[in-house]
C-alpha positions as CSV (number, residue, x, y, z in Angstrom):
1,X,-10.5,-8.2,-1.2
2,X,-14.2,-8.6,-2.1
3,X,-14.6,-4.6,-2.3
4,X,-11.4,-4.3,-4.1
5,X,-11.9,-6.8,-7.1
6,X,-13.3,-4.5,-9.7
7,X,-10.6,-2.2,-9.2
8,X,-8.0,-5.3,-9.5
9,X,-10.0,-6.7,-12.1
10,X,-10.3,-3.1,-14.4
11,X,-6.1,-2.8,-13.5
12,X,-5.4,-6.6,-14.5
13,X,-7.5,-5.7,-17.8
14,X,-5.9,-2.9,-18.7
15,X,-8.2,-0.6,-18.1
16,X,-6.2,1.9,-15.8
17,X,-8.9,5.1,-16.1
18,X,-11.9,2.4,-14.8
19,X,-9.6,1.2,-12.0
20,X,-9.3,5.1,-10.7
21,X,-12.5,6.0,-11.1
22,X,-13.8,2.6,-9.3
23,X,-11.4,3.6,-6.6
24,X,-13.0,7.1,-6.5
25,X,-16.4,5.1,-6.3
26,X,-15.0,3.4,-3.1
27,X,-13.6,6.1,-1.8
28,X,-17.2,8.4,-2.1
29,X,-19.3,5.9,-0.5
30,X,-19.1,5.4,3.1
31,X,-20.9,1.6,3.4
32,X,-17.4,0.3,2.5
33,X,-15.1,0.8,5.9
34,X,-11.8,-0.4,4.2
35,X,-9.0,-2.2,6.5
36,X,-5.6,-0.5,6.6
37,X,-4.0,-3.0,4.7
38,X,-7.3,-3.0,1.8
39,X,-6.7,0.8,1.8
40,X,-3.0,0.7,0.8
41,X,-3.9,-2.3,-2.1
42,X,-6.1,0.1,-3.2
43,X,-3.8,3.5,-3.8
44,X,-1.1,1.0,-4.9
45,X,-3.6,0.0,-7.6
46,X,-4.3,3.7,-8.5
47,X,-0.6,4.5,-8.6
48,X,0.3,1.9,-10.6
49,X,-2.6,3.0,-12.8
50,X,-1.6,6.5,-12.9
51,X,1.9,4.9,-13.8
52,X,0.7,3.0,-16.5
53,X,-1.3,6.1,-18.3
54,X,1.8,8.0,-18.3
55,X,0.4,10.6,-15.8
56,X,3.6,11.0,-13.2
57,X,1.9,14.1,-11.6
58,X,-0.3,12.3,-8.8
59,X,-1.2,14.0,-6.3
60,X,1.6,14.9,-3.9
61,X,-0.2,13.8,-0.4
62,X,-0.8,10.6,-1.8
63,X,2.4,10.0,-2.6
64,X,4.0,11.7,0.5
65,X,1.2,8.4,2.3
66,X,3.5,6.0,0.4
67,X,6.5,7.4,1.4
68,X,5.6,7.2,4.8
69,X,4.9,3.5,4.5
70,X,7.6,2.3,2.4
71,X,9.9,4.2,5.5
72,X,7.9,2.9,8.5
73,X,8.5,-0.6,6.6
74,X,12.3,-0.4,6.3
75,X,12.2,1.0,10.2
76,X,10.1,-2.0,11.1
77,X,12.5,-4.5,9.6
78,X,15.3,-2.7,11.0
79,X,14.2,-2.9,14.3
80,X,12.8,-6.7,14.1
81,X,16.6,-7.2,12.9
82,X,18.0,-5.3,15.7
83,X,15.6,-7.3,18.2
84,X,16.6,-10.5,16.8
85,X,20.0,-10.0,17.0
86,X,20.3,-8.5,20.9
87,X,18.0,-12.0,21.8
88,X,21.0,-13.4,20.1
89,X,23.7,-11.7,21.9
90,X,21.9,-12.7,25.4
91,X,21.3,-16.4,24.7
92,X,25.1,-16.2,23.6
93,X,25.7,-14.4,26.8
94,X,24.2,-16.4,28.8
95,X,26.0,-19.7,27.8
């Protein structure tokens, strides 16, 4: 989160252009090796900013990324339910 907060920080303040641009910054250096999960907080933040300065037309692999997440999550869960539910049936079974 440390690498993240002035990009938090200029979203939070309303200051959507300074959040993308510090996300740019990130992205340009390579001394900051970002974890999965810190990269995704990260284009959330510049989507949202993008969002918030009325510019819809982001760019199209980006958003093709979220996609891909936002899926993979719902498959995830779906197959955490699916698990939970066959350990289910065998304990049930097995009574």
């Amino acid at each position: 989160m440390g690498s993240l907060f002035p990009i938090c920080n200029a979203y939070h303040l309303g200051a959507y252009q300074v959040a993308i641009n510090e996300a740019a910054d990130l992205d340009s250096t390579e001394t900051h090796a970002l974890s999965s999960s810190d990269a995704i907080e990260k284009d959330c933040y510049v989507y949202r900013s993008y969002i918030a300065l009325g510019s819809y037309q982001v760019r199209k692999a980006l958003f093709l990324s979220l996609s891909r997440l936002f899926v993979g999550f719902f498959r995830t869960r779906e197959m955490t339910k699916r698990k939970s539910s066959s350990r289910l049936v065998l304990v049930v079974a097995k009574r």
